[in-house]
C-alpha positions, 0 to 999 in steps of 0.5 A: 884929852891929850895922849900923856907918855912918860919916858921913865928913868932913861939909860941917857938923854941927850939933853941941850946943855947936858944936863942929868934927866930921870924922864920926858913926858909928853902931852898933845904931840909936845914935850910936856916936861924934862925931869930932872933926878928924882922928880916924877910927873904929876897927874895921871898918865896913859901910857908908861915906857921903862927906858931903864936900858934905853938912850934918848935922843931927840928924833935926827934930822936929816938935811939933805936927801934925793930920796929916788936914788934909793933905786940905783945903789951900788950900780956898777956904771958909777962906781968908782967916779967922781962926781961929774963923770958920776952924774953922767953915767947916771943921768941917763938912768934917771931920765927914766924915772916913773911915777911909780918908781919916786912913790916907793923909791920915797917911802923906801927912804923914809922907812929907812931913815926912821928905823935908823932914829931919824924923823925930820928929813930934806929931800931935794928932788930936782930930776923932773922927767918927761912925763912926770911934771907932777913928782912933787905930788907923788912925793908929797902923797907917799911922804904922808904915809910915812908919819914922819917931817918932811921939808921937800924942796922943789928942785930944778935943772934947765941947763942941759948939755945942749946950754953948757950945763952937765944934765942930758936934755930928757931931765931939764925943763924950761924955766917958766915952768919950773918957777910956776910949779914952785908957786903952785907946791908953795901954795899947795903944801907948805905948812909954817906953822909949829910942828908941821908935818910938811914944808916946801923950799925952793932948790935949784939943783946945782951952779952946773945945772941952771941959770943965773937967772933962775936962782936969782927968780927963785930966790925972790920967789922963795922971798914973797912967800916966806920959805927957804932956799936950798941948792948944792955948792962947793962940793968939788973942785971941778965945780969951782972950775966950772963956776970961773970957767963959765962966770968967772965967779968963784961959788960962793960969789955966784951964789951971792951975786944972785942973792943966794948969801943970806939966812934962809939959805942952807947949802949941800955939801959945802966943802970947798970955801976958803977963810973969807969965804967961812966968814962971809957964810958965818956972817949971813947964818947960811947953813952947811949941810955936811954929807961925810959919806957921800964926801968919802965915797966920791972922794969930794973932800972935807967940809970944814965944820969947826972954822963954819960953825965959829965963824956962825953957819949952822952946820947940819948933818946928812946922808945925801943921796943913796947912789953916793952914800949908799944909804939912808941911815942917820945914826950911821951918818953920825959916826960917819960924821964923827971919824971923818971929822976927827981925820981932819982936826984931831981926836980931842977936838972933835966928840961924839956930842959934837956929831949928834948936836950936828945931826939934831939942833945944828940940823934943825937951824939948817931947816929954820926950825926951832920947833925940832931938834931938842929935848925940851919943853915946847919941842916936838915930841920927837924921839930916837930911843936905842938900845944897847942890848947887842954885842956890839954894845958889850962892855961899853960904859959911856952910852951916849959915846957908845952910840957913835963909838960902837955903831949902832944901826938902828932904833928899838923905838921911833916917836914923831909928834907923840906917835910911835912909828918905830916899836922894837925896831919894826915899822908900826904903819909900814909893811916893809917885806911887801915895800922891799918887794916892789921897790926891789922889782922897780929899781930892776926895771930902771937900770935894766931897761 
């Protein structure tokens, strides 16, 4: 028999259409109903949760991710750089990544990112060091443990230094190689069904970092096999100079040009388009992964959501890597998401509502999943509950707005697919002392050595 949980009488739900809701009941790891004012579920019921002072979110989805970077936060060699003098002084510390080191660096992350509400996240894992071919696996293993969804993407680099590209050689690898691992994890991991746990995409790192060619191989791969495609573009102007000094192409015509402009596609960063450039990226449905701190803390720029969303891209919402955020924090992101925005277009043009359909539904169309990302019957029983019982919260009226406006930090409660991960804001599967221990241990081990 299917596990029934009712949601009952929540502070606030963030519903698709706002509308009022008295409750959420879940069945089978799905959405069963959304209640309406005064209706109650009918049958019997397993298990009951007063959310009388609680907000419910649906679970935040997290775009765009390199979850190993949780082990170079704040190092002093790339503060205060921009992101190609920062890549430099940090590929040689990655080059050094072991198998150990992506296994807790990976559920680090993810421990992270659920107790901030979030259960579907990307991670774009491109650095493949001699000597861990298979760190698609161990990242695979380790997200299993987590209990949450992941869409992990097989990245590459093949342009070293030596070829004109910007990694050292130690990080690249041929690209026969590279297309032959995306066969095989293809194969191997990705699940298409409703509610999988688990789905694969191809991600050639950056036009700075590989081929024409393989970007074109990878998206007809991609293509055969019915998955997505993911890569970094337009994330600063010194990219845009590279792409004309090396093709003569702007990004986003180097991305076309190898058949990257297309509704499977979702994008990094996407900051510096210009107006025909939005059209064309509307009119393909190709998604925009906005990154506002890691934007902030590189000092990349602004991504132009408003402009992407009219013109029809998908615009999503994510923390990015952890050596350019420095965190893993999703609820944070959305407050992030929502100044930085309001910067740009004015404080009544931007809302809080606009920030969490960024970090939910607009995600999710990122990722092609319309499975996730909403709290309405047949989605995935995924769900952020806050509380708003800290001082920060006190005096605040709108508690959805309050959310963002105060800052919340972290979930009192944490559910993917109808399992609790998250129970008053502690890891229910998760020995975090213990994981923080050895990651600690292991990111010592990396920059010391």
């Amino acid at each position: 028999m299917s596990k029934r949980t009712w949601i009952q009488s929540p502070l606030a739900v963030l519903t698709p259409d706002g509308s009022a809701c008295s409750g959420v009941v879940i069945s089978g790891g799905v959405i069963e109903s959304v209640l309406g004012p005064g209706q109650t579920p009918p049958g019997e019921l397993d298990e009951k949760v007063d959310a009388r002072d609680l907000v419910v979110l649906p679970g935040l989805v997290n775009t765009h991710h390199h979850y190993y970077q949780t082990l170079t936060r704040a190092l002093p060699a790339a503060l205060d750089k921009e992101l190609f003098s920062w890549l430099k002084s940090l590929y040689p510390v990655w080059a050094r990544l072991t198998p150990e080191m992506i296994h807790a660096s990976t559920r680090l992350a993810c421990a992270e990112l659920l107790l901030s509400g979030c259960t579907t996240s990307a991670d774009h894992h491109y650095l493949y060091p001699r000597g861990v071919p298979d760190a698609f696996d161990i990242q695979a293993d380790a997200c299993a443990s987590t209990g949450m969804r992941h869409v992990l993407t097989r990245g590459s680099m093949s342009l070293s230094e030596d070829d004109g590209g910007l990694p050292p050689r130690s990080t690249v690898q041929d690209e026969d190689t590279i297309l032959a691992d995306c066969e095989r994890v293809i194969a191997r991991y990705h699940d298409k069904e409703h509610g999988s746990k688990i789905q694969v995409a191809l991600a050639p790192c950056s036009p700075f970092s590989v081929s024409p060619q393989l970007m074109r191989e990878s998206a007809a791969l991609a293509r055969h096999h019915g998955v997505r495609l993911h890569t970094h573009l337009a994330e600063t102007r010194d990219e845009t100079d590279y792409c004309l000094r090396v093709t003569g192409l702007r990004p986003l015509d180097l991305l076309e040009s190898v058949d990257w402009l297309t509704g499977d596609t979702w994008l990094a960063h996407g900051i510096h388009f210009d107006d025909d450039e939005i059209a064309r990226l509307g009119a393909a449905g190709t998604g925009i992964s906005h990154c506002p701190s890691s934007n902030m803390i590189l000092a990349s720029g602004m991504c132009r959501t408003r402009e992407l969303e009219a013109a029809g891209a998908p615009v999503g919402l994510a923390v990015d890597g952890s050596a350019s955020n420095d965190g893993s924090n999703m609820i944070a992101e959305c407050r992030q998401a929502l100044l930085l925005q309001r910067l740009q277009y004015g404080a009544a043009r931007i809302s809080h509502r606009d920030a969490l359909r960024w970090a939910t539904r607009g995600s999710a169309r990122c990722l092609g999943r319309d499975d996730i990302g909403e709290i309405a019957p047949g989605r995935c029983a995924d769900l952020a509950l806050f509380a708003l019982d800290e001082v920060r919260f006190s005096g605040a009226a709108d508690p959805l707005a309050s959310l963002l406006l105060c800052g919340a930090q972290r979930a009192r409660h944490v559910m993917v697919a109808g399992e609790w991960m998250v129970r008053d804001g502690e890891l229910v599967s998760v020995d975090i002392t213990d994981l923080q221990h050895r990651h600690r241990a292991l990111a010592s081990e990396l920059v010391s050595a």
